[in-house]
N, C-alpha and C positions, 0 to 999 in steps of 0.2 A: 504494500500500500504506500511506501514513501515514494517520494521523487526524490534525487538526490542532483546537488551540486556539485558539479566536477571542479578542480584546479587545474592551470595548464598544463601541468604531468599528468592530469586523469585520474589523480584522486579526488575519493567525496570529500566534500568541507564541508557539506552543509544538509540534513536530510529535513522535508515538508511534509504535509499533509498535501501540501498542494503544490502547483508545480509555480515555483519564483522568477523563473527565467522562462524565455522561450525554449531556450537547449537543454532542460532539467529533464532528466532523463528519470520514465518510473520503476522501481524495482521492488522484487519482491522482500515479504520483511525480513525472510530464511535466506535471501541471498547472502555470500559471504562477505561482502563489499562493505553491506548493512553492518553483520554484524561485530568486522572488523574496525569498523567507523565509530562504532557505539564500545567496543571494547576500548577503543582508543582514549574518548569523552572520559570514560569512568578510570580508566587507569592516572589519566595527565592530572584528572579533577580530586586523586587521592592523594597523589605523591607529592603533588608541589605546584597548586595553582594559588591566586593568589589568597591568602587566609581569611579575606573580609568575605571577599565574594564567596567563596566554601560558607563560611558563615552563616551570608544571607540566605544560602540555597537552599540549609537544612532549616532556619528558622519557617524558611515559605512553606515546605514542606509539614514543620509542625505547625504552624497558623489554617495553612486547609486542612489539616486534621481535626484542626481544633470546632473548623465550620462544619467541616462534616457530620462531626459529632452532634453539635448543637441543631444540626438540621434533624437528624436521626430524632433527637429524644424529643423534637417538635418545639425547641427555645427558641427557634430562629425559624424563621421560611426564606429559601432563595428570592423569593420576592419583598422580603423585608431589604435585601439590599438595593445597592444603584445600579442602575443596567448591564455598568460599566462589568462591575462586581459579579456580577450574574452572568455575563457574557466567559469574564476570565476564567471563574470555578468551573462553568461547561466545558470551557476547550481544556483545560488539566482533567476532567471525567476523561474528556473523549479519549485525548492521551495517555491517559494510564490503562485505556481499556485497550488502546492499542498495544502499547507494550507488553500488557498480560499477553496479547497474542504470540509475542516473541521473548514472552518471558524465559530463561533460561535455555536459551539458543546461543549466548554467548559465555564461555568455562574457560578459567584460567587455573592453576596448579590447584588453587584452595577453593575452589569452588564456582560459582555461578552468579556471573557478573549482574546481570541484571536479575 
């Protein structure tokens, strides 16, 4: 399901839901391309990217948990937020439900990257 961005060498830099360029080429999520791209993202982003951004990545990540939660137990309705808000927690659904599709396609020594 992504589309991916190539670099002049013909590697991915970039994978969409949707295609960014005219030349964005689609592939499948099992392709190895994909999930040599995505091994990549998780390796760079554990070893040595920069500590704020790591940071903020995991805080977003517990902040939509936190909404999720609150939607669940019925404290919150997505409609109680701004469109904007509403808009953003949809497209993190869509993509997590994408990923579940390719979840543990990519395996490094100790396990299962995604």
């Amino acid at each position: 399901m992504p589309f991916v961005t190539r670099d002049g060498d013909g590697r991915v830099v970039a994978l969409s839901e949707m295609a960014l360029e005219e030349d964005a080429e689609f592939l499948s999520a099992s392709d190895d391309e994909v999930s040599t791209f995505i091994a990549t993202l998780a390796t760079e982003g554990a070893e040595g990217g920069d500590p704020f951004l790591l940071s903020d990545l995991r805080l977003i990540r517990v902040i939509e948990d936190v909404v999720e939660v609150l939607i669940r137990k019925n404290v919150l309705t997505l409609t109680d937020l701004p469109s904007a808000a509403q808009d953003k927690l949809m497209e993190r659904r869509a993509l997590r439900h994408w990923l579940a599709g390719i979840a543990g396609v990519v395996e490094d020594d100790e396990g299962k990257i995604i």
